[in-house]
N, C-alpha and C positions, 0 to 999 in steps of 0.2 A: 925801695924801702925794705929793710930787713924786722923781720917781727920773729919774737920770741916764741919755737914751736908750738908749747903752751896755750898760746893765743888763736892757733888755727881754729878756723868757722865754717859750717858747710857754703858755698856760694863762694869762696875765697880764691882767688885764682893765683896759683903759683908758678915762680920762674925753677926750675932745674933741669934737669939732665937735658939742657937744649933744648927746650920744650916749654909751654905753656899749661899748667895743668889746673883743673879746675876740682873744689875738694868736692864731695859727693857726701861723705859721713868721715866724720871723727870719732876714736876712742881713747881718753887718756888710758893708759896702763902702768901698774905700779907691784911690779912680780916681788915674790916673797925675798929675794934679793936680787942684788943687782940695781941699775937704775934706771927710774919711772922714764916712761918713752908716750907717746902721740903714733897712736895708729892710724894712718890717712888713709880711704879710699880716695882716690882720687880717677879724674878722666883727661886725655890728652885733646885740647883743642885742633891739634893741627890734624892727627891721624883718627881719635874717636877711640881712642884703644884706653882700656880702663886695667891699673894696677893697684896694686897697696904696697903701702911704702909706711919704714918707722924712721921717726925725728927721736933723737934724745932729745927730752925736755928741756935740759940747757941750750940745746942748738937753735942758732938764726934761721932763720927761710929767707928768703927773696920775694917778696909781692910783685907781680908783674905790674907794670907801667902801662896801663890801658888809655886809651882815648876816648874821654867821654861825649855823649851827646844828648841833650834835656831834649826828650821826645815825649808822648802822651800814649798810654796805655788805652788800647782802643776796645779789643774784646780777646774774648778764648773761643779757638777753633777748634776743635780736635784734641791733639797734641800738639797745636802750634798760639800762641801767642801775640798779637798784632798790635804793633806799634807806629805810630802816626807822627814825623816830623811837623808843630805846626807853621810852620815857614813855607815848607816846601810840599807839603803835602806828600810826601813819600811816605810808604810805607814798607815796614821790615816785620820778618818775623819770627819768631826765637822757640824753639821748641821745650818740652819739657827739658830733657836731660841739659838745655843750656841754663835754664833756669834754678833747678834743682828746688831746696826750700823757700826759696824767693816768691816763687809763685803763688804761694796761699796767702800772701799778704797785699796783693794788686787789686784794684778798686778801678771799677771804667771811669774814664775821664780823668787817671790819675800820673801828676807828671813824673817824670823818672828819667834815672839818667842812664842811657843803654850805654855799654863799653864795648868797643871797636880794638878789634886788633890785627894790623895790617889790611885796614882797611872793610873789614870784614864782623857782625856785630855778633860778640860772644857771649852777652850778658849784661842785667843788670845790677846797678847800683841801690839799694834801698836805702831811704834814709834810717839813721839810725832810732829813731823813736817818732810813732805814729798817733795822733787823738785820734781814736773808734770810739762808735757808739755800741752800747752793748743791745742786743734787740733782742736776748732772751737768757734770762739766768731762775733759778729756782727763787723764791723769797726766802730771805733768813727767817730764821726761825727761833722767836721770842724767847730772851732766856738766854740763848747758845752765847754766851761772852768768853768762852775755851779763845786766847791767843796764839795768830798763823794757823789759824783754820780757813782753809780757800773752801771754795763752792767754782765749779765749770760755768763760764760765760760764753756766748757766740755774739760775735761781735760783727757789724757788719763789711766786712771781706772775703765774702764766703762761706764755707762752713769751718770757718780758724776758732777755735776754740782757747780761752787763755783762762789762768785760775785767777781768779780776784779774792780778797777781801771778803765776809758776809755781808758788810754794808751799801755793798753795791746791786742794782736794781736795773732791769729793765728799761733802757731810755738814757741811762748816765751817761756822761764823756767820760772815757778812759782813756789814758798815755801807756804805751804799750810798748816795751823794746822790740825791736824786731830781730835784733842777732840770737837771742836765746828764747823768745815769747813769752817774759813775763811782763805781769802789770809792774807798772812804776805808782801811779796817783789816779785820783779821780779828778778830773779837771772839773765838772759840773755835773747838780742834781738833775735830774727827769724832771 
């Protein structure tokens, strides 16, 4: 599947130079002339060799074709990440640098879709928007009705932090995208 430079996301695993590459950080860039380009860091799955590479923003990419597999997130080791087929009881393990930003949004007992490629598990899949519950934000404060004024929430996945809303409180259900970390709604009060 070809996606629009533009569109690159850290987690993103891409096909070129004969290679499988997995993005690391993104930077759009839009120099005083000339035209705006997609600065990739990127890392090589096969060899572990990390370059940066620019896309003109009009350019396609290649998304590599991974093979998925719905496994259950079991806990964090170290720098390793354990993951739990529950059919077969296997377990795999995925380290930071396979996970990249993915990782601060896994929750135990949470299922997921790990991608394999050639047989071997490179990464996973997140869905794209999560309900967290938020288990600590400041109280708004009476009066403050200023419009897109956020306040920091910690949600519970860790210590992930996303901006909401003032009207949101300690306890609510939030929908939360996961490709960028912002709020979308509040699904329910406290």
């Amino acid at each position: 599947m070809l996606i629009q430079a533009t569109s690159i996301r850290s987690g993103n695993k891409l096909e070129f130079d004969d290679d499988i590459w997995v993005v690391h950080s993104f930077q759009h860039r839009t120099p005083g002339k000339g035209q705006a380009c997609m600065q990739v860091k990127v890392r090589s799955l096969t060899s572990g060799s990390s370059k940066e590479v620019r896309f003109n923003s009009n350019e396609r990419v290649q998304v590599a074709q991974l093979e998925e597999k719905t496994m259950i997130y079991s806990y964090h080791d170290g720098d390793n990440y354990v993951f739990m087929d529950a059919e077969t009881y296997e377990q795999i393990s995925l380290t930071d640098d396979d996970l990249s930003d993915s990782a601060k949004w896994l929750m135990d007992d949470m299922e997921i879709k790990v991608q394999y490629y050639k047989g071997k598990p490179v990464g996973i899949s997140l869905p794209n928007f999560l309900e967290l519950k938020v288990t600590y934000t400041e109280p708004a404060v009476r009066g403050d009705t200023a419009t897109n004024v956020t306040k920091a929430a910690q949600v519970d996945c860790g210590e992930q932090e996303v901006q909401v809303p003032l009207f949101i409180n300690t306890g609510d259900m939030i929908k939360v995208d996961t490709r960028d970390g912002s709020y979308v709604e509040r699904i329910s009060k406290a």
